[in-house]
VODREN-54065 format. One record per residue (C-alpha): residue number from 1; x negated, y negated, z. Coordinates in Angstrom, 2 decimals. Layout:
BEGIN
NUM_X_Y_Z
...
//
This chain:
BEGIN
1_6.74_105.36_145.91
2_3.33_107.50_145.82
3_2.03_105.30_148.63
4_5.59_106.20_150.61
5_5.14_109.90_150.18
6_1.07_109.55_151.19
7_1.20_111.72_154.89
8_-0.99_109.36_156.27
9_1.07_106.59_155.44
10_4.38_108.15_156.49
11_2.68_108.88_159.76
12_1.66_105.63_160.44
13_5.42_104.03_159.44
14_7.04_106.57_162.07
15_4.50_104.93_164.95
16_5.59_101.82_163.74
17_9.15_101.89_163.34
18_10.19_102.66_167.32
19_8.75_99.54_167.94
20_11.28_97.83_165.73
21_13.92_99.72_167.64
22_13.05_99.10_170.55
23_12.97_95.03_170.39
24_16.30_95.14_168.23
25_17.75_97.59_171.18
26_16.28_95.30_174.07
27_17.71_92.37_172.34
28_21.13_93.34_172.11
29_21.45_94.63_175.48
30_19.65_90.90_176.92
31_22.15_89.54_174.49
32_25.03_91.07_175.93
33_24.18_90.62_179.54
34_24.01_86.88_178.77
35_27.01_86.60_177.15
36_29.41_88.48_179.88
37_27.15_85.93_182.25
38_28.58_83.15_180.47
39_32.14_84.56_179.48
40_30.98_84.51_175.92
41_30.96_80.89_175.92
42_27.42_77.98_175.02
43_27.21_76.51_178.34
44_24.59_74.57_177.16
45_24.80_73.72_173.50
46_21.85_70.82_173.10
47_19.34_73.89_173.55
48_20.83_77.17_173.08
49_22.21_78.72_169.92
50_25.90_79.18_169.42
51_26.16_82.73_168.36
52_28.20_83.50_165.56
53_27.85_86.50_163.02
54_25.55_84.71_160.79
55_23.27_83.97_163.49
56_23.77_87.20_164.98
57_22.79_88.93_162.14
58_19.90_86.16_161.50
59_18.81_86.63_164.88
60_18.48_90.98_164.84
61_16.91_91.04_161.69
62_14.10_88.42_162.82
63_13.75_90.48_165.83
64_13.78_93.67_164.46
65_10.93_92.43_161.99
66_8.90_91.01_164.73
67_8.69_94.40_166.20
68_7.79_95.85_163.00
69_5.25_93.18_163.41
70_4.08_94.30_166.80
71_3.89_97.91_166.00
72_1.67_97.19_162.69
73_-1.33_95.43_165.13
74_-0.92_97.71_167.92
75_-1.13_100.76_165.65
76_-3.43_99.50_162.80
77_-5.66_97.15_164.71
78_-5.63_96.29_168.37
79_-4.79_99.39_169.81
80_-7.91_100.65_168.40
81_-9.76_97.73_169.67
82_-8.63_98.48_172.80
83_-8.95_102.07_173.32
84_-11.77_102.62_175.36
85_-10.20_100.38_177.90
86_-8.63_101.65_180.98
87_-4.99_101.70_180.63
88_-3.96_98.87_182.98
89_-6.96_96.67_180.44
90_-5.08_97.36_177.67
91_-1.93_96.09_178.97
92_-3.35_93.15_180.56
93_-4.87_91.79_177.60
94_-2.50_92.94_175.09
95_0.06_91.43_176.49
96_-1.94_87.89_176.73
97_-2.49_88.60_173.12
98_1.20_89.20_172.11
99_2.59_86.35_174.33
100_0.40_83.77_172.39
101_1.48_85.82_169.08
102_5.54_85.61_169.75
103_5.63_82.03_171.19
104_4.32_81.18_167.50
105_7.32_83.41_166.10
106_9.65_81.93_168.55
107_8.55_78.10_167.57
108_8.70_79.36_164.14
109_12.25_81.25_164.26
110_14.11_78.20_166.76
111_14.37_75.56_164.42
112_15.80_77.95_161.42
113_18.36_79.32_163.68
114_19.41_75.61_164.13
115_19.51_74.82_161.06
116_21.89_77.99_160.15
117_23.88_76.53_163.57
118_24.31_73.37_162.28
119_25.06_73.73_158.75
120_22.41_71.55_157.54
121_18.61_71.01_155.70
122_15.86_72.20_158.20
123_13.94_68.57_158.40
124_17.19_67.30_159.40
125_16.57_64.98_162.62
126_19.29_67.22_164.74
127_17.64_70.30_163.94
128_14.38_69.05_165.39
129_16.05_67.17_168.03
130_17.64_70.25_169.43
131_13.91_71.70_169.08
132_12.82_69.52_171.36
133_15.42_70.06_174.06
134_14.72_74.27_173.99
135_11.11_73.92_174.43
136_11.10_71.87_177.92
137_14.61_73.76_178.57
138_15.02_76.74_181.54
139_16.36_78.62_177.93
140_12.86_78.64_176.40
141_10.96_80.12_180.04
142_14.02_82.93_180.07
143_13.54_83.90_176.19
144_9.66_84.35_176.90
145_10.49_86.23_180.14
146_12.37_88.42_177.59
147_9.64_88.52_175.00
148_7.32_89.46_178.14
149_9.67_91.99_179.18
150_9.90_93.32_175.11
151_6.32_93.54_174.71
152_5.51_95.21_177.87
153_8.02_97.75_177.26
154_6.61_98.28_173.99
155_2.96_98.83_175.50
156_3.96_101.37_177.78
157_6.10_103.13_175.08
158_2.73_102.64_172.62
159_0.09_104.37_176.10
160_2.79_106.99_176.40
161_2.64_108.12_172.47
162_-0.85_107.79_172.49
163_-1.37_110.00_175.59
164_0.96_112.26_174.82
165_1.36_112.62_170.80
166_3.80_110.56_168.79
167_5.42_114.01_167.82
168_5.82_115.12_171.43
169_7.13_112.11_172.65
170_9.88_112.00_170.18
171_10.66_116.03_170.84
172_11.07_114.99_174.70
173_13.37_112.23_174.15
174_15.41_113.94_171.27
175_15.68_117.51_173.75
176_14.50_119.41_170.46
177_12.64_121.76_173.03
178_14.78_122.07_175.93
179_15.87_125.31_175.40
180_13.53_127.34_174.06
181_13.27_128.47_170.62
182_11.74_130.93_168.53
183_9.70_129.48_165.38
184_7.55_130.54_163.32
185_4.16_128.97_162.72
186_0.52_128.86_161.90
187_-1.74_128.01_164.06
188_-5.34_127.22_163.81
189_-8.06_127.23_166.23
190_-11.33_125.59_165.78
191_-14.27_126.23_167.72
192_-17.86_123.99_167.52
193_-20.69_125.74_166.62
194_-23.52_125.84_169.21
195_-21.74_123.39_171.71
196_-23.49_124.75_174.37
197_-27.01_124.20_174.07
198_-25.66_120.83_172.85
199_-23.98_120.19_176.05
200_-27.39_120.68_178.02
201_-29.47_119.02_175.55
202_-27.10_115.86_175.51
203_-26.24_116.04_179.56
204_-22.42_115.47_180.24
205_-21.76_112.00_179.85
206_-23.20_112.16_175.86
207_-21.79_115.02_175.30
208_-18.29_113.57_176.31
209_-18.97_110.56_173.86
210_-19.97_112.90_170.98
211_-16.96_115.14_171.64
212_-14.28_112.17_171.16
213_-16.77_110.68_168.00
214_-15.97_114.73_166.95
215_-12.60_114.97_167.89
216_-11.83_110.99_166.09
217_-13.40_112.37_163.08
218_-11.26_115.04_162.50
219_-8.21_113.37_163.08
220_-7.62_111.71_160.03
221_-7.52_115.33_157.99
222_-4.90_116.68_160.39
223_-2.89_113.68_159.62
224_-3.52_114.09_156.16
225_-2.20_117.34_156.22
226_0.58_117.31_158.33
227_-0.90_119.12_161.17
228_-0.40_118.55_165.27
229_-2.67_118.97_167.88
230_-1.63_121.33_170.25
231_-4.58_121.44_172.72
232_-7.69_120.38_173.18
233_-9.67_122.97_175.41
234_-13.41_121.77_176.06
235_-15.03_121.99_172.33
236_-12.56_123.98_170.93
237_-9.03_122.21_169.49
238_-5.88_123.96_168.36
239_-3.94_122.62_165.72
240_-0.38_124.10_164.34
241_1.72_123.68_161.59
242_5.92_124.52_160.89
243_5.40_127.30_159.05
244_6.92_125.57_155.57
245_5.02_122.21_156.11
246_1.73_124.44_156.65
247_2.28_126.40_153.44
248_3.12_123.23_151.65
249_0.48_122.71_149.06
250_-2.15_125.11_151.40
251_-1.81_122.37_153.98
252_-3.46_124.55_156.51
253_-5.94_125.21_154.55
254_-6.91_121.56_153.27
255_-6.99_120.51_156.38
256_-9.91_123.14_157.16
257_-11.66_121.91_154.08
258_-10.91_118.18_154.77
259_-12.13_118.36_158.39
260_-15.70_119.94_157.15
261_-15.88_116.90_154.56
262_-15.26_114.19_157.02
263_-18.12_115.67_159.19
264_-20.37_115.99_156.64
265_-19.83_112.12_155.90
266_-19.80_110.76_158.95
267_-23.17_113.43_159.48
268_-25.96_110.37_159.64
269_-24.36_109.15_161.94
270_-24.18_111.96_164.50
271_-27.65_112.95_163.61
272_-28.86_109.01_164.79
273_-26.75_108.79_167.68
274_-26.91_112.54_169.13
275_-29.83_114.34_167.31
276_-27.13_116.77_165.43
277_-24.54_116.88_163.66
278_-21.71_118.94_164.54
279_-19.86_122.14_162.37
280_-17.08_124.53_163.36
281_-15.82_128.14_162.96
282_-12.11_128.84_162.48
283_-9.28_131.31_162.81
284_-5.99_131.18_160.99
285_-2.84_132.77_161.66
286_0.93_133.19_161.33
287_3.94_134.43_163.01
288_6.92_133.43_165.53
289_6.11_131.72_168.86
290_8.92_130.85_171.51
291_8.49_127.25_171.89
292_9.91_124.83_174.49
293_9.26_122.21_177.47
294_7.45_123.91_180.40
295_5.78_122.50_183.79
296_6.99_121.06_187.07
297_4.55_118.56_187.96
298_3.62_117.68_184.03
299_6.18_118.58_181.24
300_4.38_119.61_178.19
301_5.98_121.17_174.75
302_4.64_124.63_175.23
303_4.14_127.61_172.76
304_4.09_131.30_173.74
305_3.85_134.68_171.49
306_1.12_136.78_170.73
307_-0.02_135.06_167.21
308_-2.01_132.77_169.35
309_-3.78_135.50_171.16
310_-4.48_136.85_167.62
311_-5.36_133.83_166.20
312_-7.99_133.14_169.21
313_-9.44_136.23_168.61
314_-9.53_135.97_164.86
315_-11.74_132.95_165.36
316_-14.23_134.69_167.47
317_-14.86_137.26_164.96
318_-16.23_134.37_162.68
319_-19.46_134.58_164.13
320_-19.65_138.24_163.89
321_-18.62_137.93_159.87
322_-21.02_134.67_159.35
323_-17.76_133.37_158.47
324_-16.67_129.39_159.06
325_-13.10_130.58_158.33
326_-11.55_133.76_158.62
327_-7.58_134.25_157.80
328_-5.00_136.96_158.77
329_-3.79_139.06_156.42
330_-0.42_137.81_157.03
331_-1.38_134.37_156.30
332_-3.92_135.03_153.10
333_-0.44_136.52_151.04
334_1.13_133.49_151.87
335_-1.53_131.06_150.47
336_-3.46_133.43_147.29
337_-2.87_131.85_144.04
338_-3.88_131.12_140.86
339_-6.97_128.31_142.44
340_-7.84_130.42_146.08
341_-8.09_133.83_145.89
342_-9.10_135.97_149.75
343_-12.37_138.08_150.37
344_-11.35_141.60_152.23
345_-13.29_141.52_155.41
346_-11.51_145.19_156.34
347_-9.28_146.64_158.70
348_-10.42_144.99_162.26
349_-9.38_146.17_166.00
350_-8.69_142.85_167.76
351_-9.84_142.24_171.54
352_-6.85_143.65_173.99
353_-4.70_145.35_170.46
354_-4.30_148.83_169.67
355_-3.17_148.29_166.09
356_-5.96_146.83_163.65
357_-5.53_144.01_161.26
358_-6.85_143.23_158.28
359_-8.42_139.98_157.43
360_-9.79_137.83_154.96
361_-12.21_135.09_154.28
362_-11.51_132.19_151.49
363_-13.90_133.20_148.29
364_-15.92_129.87_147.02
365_-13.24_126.79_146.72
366_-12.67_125.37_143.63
367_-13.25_121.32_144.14
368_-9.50_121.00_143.26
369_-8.86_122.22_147.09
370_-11.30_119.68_149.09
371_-9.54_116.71_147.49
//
């Protein structure tokens, strides 16, 4: 049950559960067409499978499993294998991949169905007889046509989440931001230090490479702590929270804390491969945004409201302050507690605001908050 309610885990379980959907969905609806083609009768019973409810219900569950299947490797293994590969790569060889993958399953899964068909033991000669028919049959090309047509549904669904965010995917095809609505949240922005002089020291092509080793790094503490990526803009990335999920056991906060400590791990490593290792600033803020879909060439989940004017500005002050984080005051009587208590930095004018805000800086974190 811990290992359920681990964030990174239920992240990874809702990327993997569409693609169960979507071959138990596909299936059904190739099921269907075939049966209305046949008027619901076996036209050809010494290689296809008379369907009846236990086979039926045989049948969706083995499918539904195999996408399970799918989704685990594409999400846990080869889509990470692949993903420096131009999209039409990654399809291309993927799909070789899965093919050879389900026609195991299929030679696998064929002979139990049978058996259930028949009635009888699963070495029994008819079972294997039939077997033999399905695999030189026009029924076995058709069901890996189908499998063909599953997976490659599955990797375009799989480029799309990837391109676009698993979480904005599913907001597009549920409509939760059609109309717009107002929210509140917290928002983060996180700037790299000295990026600049990085940039010409490293030329553009290195510096690409060491921003996506930067941005990879950091990815697994905004999963961790149930944060989304709203933008990445050159060096700088903006990451936002619900405002109850960000609250949440100082999510928002861990996640600042978690970020630093998976830099200064992976640190050797940037130092050998670039000559530095990189370290951020950041700004965090709170308040109500109006959210919903925008664009008319590209559709994109869009937020709007001044907190992320503030929060921008917040984070340029860090520098000013010697600060790598600097919190609203908004924000800071949210999170103070008995383990984090907030150093006064005083009443501030913001950039472009008439009214001044006050704002605070973490004092030294107790250990308890980096874990």
């Amino acid at each position: 049950m811990a290992l359920l309610r681990n964030p990174k885990t239920g992240y990874y379980i809702k990327r993997i559960l569409p693609f169960g959907i979507i071959w138990l969905v596909l299936s059904w609806f190739i099921l269907l067409i075939e049966s209305m083609a046949t008027e619901y009768q076996n036209q050809r019973p010494e290689t296809d499978i008379t369907i009846t409810w236990n086979i039926f219900l045989f049948a969706s569950l083995a499918v539904f499993l195999v996408g399970i299947a799918m989704g685990a490797v594409e999400v846990l293994w080869l889509g990470k294998r692949f993903k420096r590969k131009a999209f039409w790569q990654k399809i291309l060889y993927k799909m070789g991949f899965y093919l050879l993958f389900m026609l195991v399953i299929n030679l696998v899964t064929f002979p139990i169905a049978a058996s259930i068909e028949l009635k009888t033991s699963l070495l029994d000669t008819e079972v294997w007889h039939k077997f033999s028919n399905y695999i030189t049959s026009t029924t076995f090309l058709s069901t890996m046509v189908s499998l063909a047509f599953s997976i490659f549904l599955s990797l375009l669904y799989s480029g799309i989440s990837e391109h676009l965010g698993h979480n904005v995917l599913l907001n597009f095809f549920s409509g939760k931001y059609h109309s717009p609505k107002e929210e509140s949240r917290i928002f983060m922005f996180v700037d790299m230090k000295s990026s600049t002089s990085l940039a010409e020291k490293l030329g553009h092509q290195n510096y690409f490479k060491f921003l996506r080793d930067y941005y990879n790094q950091l990815s697994d503490a905004i999963i961790q702590y149930k944060g989304e990526v709203y933008q990445y803009i050159g060096d700088e990335i903006v990451i936002t929270w619900e405002q109850q999920k960000g609250l949440k056991n100082q999510n928002c906060l861990r996640c600042f804390y978690a970020m630093k400590k998976s830099l200064h791990k992976k640190s050797t490593y940037f130092e050998k491969t670039y000559g530095m290792a990189p370290s951020f600033r950041a700004g965090l803020h709170m308040g109500k945004v109006t959210t919903g879909e925008i664009g008319a060439l590209k559709k994109e989940i869009f937020f709007t409201g001044d907190v992320l004017n503030v929060t921008a500005r917040i984070q340029k002050l860090c520098k000013s302050f010697d600060r790598d984080l600097i919190v609203s005051t908004q924000l800071a009587e949210e999170l103070i507690s008995d383990e984090l208590s907030f150093e006064p930095l005083g009443s501030i004018e913001l950039e472009g605001r008439k009214e001044s805000s006050e704002l605070f800086a973490p004092k030294p974190t107790p250990d308890g908050l980096m874990d």
